[in-house]
TIMIBA-359922 format. One record per residue (C-alpha): residue in one letter; x, y, z. Coordinates in steps of 0.001 Angstrom, whole numbers, plus 500000, padded with zeros to 6 digits. Layout:
BEGIN
AXYZ
...
//
This chain:
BEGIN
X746065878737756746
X750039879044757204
X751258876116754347
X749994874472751413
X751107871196751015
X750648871013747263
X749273871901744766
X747864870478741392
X746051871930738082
X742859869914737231
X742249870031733791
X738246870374733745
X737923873242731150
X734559872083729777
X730993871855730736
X730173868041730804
X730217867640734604
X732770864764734720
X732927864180737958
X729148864211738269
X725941862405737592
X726043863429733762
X722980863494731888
X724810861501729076
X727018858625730046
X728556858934726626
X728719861990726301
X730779865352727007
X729420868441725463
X731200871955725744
X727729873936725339
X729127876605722808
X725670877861721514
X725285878907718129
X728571876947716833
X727786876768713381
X726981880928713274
X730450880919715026
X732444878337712935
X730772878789709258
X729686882237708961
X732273883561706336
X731731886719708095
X733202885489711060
X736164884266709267
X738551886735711167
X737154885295714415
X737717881686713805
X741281880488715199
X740241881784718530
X737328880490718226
X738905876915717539
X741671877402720060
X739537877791722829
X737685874353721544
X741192872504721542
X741634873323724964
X738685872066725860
X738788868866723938
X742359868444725594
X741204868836728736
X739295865663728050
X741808863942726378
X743813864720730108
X740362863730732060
X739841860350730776
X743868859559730862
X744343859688726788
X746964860617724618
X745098859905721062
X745865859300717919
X744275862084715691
X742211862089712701
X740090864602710863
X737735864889708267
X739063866172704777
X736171867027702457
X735861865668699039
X734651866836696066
X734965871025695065
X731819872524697205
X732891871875700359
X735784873442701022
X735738873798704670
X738970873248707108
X737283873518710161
X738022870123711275
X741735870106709963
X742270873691711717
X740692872025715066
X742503868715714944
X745793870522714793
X744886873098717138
X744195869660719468
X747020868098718909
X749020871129719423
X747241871725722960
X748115867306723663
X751737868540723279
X752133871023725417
X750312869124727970
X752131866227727593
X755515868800728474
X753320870559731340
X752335867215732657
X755437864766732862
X753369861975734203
X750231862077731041
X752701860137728450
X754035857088729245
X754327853803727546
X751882851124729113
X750950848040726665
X747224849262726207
X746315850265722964
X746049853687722342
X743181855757721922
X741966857071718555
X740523860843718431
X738289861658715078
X737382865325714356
X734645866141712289
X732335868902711634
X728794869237710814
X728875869560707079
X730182865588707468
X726055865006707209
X723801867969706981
X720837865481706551
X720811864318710101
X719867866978712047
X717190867415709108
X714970863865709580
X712724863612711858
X713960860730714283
X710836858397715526
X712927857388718853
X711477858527722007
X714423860874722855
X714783862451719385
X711138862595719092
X710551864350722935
X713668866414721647
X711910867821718103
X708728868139719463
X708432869206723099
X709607872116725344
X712636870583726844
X715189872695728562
X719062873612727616
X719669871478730751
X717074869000730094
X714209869928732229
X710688869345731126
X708032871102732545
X704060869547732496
X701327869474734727
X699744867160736805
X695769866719738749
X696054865746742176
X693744863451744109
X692115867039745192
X691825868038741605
X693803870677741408
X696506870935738677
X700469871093739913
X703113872042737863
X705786869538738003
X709318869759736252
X711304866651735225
X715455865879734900
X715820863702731767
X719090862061732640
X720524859281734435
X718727859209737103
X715795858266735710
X716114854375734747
X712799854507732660
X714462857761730566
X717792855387730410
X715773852656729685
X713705853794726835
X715305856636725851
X716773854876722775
X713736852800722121
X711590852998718798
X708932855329719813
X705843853005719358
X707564850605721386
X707897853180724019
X703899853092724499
X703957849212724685
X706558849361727280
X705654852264729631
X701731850549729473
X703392847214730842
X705438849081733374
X702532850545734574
X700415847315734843
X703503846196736648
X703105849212739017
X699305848386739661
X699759844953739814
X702009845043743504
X699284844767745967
X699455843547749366
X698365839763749011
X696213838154752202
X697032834729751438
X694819831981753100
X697129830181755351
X699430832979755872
X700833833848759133
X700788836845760872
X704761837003761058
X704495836396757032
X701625839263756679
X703819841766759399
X706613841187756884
X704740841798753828
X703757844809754931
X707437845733756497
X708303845673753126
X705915847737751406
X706550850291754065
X710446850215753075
X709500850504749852
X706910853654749761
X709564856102748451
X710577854415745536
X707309853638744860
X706006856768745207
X709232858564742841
X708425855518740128
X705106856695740401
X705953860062739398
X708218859689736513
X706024857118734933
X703228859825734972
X706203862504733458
X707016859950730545
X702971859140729886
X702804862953729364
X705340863355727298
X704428860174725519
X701107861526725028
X701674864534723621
X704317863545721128
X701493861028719945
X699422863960719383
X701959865905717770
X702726862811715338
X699008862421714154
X698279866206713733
X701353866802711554
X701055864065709221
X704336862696710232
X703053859347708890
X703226860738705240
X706607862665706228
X708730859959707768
X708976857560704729
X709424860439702647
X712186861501704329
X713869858643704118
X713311858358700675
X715197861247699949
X717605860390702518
X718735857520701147
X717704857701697264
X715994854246697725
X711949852875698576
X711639850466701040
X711715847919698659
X715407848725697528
X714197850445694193
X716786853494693336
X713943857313693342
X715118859909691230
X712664862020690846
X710815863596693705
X710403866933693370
X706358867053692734
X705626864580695451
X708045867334698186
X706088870392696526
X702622868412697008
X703421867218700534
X704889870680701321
X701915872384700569
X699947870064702587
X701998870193705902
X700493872907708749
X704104873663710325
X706259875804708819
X709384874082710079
X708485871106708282
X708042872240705531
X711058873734705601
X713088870571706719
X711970868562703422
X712926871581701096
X716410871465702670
X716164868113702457
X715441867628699029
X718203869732698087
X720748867971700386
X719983864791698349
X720579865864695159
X723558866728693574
X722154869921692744
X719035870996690397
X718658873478687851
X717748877162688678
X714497876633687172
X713269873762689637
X714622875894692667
X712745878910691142
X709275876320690638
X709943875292694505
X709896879075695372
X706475879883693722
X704898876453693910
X705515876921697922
X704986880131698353
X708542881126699569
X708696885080699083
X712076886138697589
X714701887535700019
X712262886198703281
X714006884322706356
X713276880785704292
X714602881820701141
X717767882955702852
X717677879479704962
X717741877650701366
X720536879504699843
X723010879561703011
X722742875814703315
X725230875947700417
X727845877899703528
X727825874072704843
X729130872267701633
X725872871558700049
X725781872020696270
X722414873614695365
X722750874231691352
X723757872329688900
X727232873348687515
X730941871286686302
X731846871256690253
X732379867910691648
X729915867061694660
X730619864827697212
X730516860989697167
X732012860321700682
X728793858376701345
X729220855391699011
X732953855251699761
X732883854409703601
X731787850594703667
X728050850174705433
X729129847412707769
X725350846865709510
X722110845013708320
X720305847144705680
X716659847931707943
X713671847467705690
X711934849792708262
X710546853211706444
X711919855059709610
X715500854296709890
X716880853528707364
X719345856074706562
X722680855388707472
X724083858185710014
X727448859623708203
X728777859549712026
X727796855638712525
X729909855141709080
X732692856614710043
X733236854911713416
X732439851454711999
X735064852304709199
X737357853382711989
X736566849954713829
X737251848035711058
X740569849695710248
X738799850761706502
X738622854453706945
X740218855792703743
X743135858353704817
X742460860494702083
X739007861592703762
X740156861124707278
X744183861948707008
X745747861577710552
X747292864737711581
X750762863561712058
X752366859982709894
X751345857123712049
X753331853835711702
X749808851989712750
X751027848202711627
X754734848701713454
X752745849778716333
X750228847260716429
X753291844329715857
X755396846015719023
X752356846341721095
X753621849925722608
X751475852819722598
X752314855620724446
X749527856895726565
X748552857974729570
X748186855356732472
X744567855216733376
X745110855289737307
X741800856589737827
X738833856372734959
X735969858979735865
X732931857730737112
X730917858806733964
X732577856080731709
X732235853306733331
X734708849917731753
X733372846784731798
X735014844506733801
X737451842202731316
X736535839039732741
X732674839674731618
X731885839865727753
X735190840437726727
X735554843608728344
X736886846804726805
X740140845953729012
X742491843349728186
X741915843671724220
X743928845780721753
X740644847677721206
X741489851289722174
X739208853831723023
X737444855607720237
X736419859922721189
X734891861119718173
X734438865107718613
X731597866496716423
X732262870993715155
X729119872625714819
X726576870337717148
X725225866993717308
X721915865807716760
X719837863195719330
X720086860426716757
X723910860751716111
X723882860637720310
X721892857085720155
X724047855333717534
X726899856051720112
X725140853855722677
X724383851453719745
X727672851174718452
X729376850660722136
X727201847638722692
X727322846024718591
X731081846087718663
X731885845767722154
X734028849132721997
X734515851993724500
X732939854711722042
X732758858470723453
X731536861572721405
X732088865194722416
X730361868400720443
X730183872064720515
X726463871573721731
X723755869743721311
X721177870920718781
X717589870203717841
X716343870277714439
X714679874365715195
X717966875447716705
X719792873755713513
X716916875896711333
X717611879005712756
X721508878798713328
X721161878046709409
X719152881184708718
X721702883394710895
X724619881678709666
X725335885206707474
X724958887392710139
X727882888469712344
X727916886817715541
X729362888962718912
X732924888544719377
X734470886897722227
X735253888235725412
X738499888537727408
X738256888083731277
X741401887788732939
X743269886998730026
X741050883922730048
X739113883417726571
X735375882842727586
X732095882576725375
X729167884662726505
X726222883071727437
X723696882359724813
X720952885060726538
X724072887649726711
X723890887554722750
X723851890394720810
X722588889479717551
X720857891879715078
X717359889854714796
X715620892478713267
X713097891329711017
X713537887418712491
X711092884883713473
X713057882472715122
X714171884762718264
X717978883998718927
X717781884608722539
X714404883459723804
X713903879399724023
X712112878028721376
X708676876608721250
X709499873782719175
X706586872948716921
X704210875734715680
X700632874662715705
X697876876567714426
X694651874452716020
X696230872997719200
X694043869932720543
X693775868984724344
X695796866137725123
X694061863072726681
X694754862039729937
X697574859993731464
X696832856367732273
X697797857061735755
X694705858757737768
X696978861639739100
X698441862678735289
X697157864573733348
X698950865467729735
X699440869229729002
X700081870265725576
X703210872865726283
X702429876593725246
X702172876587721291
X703353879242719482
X701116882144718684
X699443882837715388
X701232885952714883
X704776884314715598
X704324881992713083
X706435881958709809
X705246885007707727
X707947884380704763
X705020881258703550
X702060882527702014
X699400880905700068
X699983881308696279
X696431882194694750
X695050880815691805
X696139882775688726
X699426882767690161
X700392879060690611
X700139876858687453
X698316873491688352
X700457870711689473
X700898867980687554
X699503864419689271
X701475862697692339
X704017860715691630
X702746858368694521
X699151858664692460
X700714857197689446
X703033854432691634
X703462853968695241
X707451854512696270
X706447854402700146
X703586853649702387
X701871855361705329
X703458854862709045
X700812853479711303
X702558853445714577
X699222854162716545
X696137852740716425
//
């Protein structure tokens, strides 16, 4: 090659495949394992500003990629425990990054009459319940519960029509209309469906008519012909969501999730189902904790318990230690006390907690359902946002906005949108009231420290209720076992970065370095995401050529060894159940 004719600098520095079939339409995620080691740890202190420069530029490059030049906001704790400035430190890292672009890039700013887009940064101490409750939504629940890859691969087994068992392995993304179509659904709703889309599959049958002619019968069968393929792929997935299906039905009965869920959400919220305010909970969690068979659970509610309360005395912590059987200075016990390293207040003292909760407005329909009916802290924020109520004392923007002489002039300078990638697709503004042709601007919400399944599905939810073009970005992705064990390392030094060409780079996650000594939860190996000790045969699949396989349980000897059962002499009776005396919440009976 003698000449170049140009060239030009693409601004793709992050790993959400934007110019791709994307697993998430809504989504761009920067895959930065172990964020919350890397962005909490006070060890790691030192480390941090590189840490959140090399985030900016990634969130920038974004910003560039879908033609934005936002307004930025970021979350400002309240109250005297949480005390973190990740968010403000990231925000103005961003918005330093926008500027130089915007100098690099003569042709990203310029003044168009769209409205412009608003950019919210938070971090993950915003709501350290979420990634805590266990979701009952087919994605969230396939997420907690099965063996599902970092790049969303599922692995299961099939029988053929010669008997023999295949191994099969499954992309969850958008590719797969019945994963796009149900992924969101409510998970006993899931069954109903994928049953009728089955009878729908068995149900298309050549039909001999009497009376029909042969041209009518060649073209029936012309079309079944053309069809085969798709058939056949439908075919298959169906059987890979009746197996997962399956065995998260499995999982749900032998866990006692029906007890769990309402619980949760109990403690969640501070309510019953009924609207009555629950103060006191702490012998019905120490009952139900003893009763649960996976570690992980149990250790979900503890955290959970804490996280609603605006801190207990040191002799309830201490009765939750022996009542439990939490050995002092074990992996659990160090879980419980680092969750106050993410802004949770654990013992009572004059320190002001947090009440950002009951000062953003709760703009949807209060659900009576035991399941859902905490209110997200992310969903809250954006519908505050939305409705222009989102107090600037939380949320400060990071440079004085003029928003009402803006919104009178109509001028917002921005980017021209000459080309919008294929993964966010705009409605088109003569349909619905379209995102285009309304003063509604884009709203990218950017999430420090990971974001769970269910903060991923009020996204989606929130797009379609307010008719808004709503995109989230995060570290990573994290399940409720990565969030456990991120917590329990969150004190231990995590490697430093790398230099490679003078480019900043994170190591991959396997490359990690950690000093796991004494751990359970293995930082490098994948995680098996429930621990059973009596694993059960899953049933078959509907379909003749499916069969369910229960993915490789965790061994006995892996399983949590800080637990042990408290004997007799040791552990004073407990008094009787609160839910003995009065029932605060019911039992789930999603399956029958």
């Amino acid at each position: 090659m003698k000449y170049i004719k140009s060239i030009k600098e693409v601004y793709v520095d992050l790993f959400s495949m934007l110019f791709l079939r994307t697993p998430e339409t809504r989504l761009f995620d920067l895959k930065l394992h172990q964020s919350i080691v890397r962005l909490f740890s006070s060890e790691l202190k030192d480390n941090l500003p590189k840490e959140l420069e090399v985030i900016a530029k990634k969130i920038a490059s974004a910003c560039y990629t879908l033609k934005e030049n936002p307004i930025i906001r970021y979350f400002k704790p309240d109250g005297e425990i949480n005390s973190c400035t990740v968010a403000e430190q990231l925000a103005k890292a961003v918005e330093k990054e926008l500027e130089h672009l915007s100098v690099k890039e003569k042709s990203y700013l310029q003044n168009t009459t769209e409205p412009r887009a608003s950019l919210i940064i938070l971090d993950r101490t915003l709501d350290m319940k979420a990634p805590l409750l266990h979701d009952i939504t087919y994605q969230a629940m396939a997420y907690d519960m099965l063996d599902i890859t970092d790049d969303r691969k599922y692995q299961y087994e099939i029988t053929d029509n010669t008997n023999n068992v295949v191994e099969k392995k499954a992309s969850l993304d958008e590719n797969d209309q019945l994963w796009v179509k149900y992924r969101h659904t409510y998970f006993a709703d899931t069954i109903k469906e994928l049953v009728s889309e089955l009878n729908k599959l068995t149900s298309k049958k050549l039909q001999n008519k009497p009376g029909m002619s042969p041209q009518a019968m060649i073209q029936q069968l012309r079309e079944a012909v053309f069809q085969l393929p798709d058939y056949q792929e439908f075919k298959e997935k169906l059987s890979c969501h009746f197996t997962m299906v399956t065995e998260c039905k499995e999982l749900f009965q032998t866990y006692n999730y029906a007890e769990l869920v309402p619980l949760e959400q109990i403690l969640a919220t501070g309510e019953d189902a009924e609207g009555n305010t629950v103060k006191h909970m702490l012998d019905e969690v120490i009952h139900l904790v003893r009763e649960l068979d996976n570690d992980d659970n149990r250790l979900r509610l503890l955290l959970l318990y804490l996280t609603s309360k605006d801190g207990i005395r040191e002799e309830n912590l201490q009765t939750i230690r022996d009542q439990t059987g939490i050995l002092a200075n074990s992996e659990d016990d160090l879980t419980l006390n680092n969750i106050t390293h993410m802004g949770v207040k654990v013992l009572k003292d004059s320190k002001k907690g947090t009440n950002l909760y009951k000062k953003l407005k709760s703009y949807g329909v209060k659900s009576k359902d035991e399941t859902i009916r905490y209110d997200l802290m992310l969903k809250r924020v954006i519908e505050n946002e939305i409705k222009q109520t989102l107090p600037e004392a939380n949320f400060p923007f990071v440079k004085e906005q003029n928003q009402e002489k803006e919104l009178e002039d109509n001028v917002f300078p921005r980017a021209l949108r000459y080309l919008d990638p294929q993964w966010i697709k705009r409605r088109d503004p003569a349909v619905n009231g379209g995102y285009r042709g309304s003063l509604k601007g884009r709203v990218i919400v950017f999430m420090a420290g990971g974001l769970t399944y269910s903060e991923l599905r009020t996204i989606y939810e929130l797009t379609e209720d307010y008719d808004r073009d709503i995109v989230v970005g995060t570290t990573n992705m994290i399940t409720p076992h990565n969030f456990l064990k991120d917590l329990t390392e969150l004190h231990r030094p995590a490697p430093t970065r790398t230099r490679t060409a003078g480019i900043d780079q994170l190591p991959d996650v396997a490359k990690l370095q950690i000093n796991t000594a004494g751990l359970k939860r293995s930082s490098l190996a994948p995680p098996s995401r429930m621990s059973r000790r009596s694993p059960r045969p899953l049933s078959h699949s509907p379909l003749s050529s499916a069969a369910s396989a229960s993915p490789s349980p965790r061994s006995e000897a892996s399983s949590r060894a800080s637990y042990h059962s408290p004997s007799p002499a040791a552990t004073p009776p407990l008094p009787p159940r609160e839910s003995e005396k009065k029932t605060r919440h019911h039992h789930l009976h999603l399956f029958h």
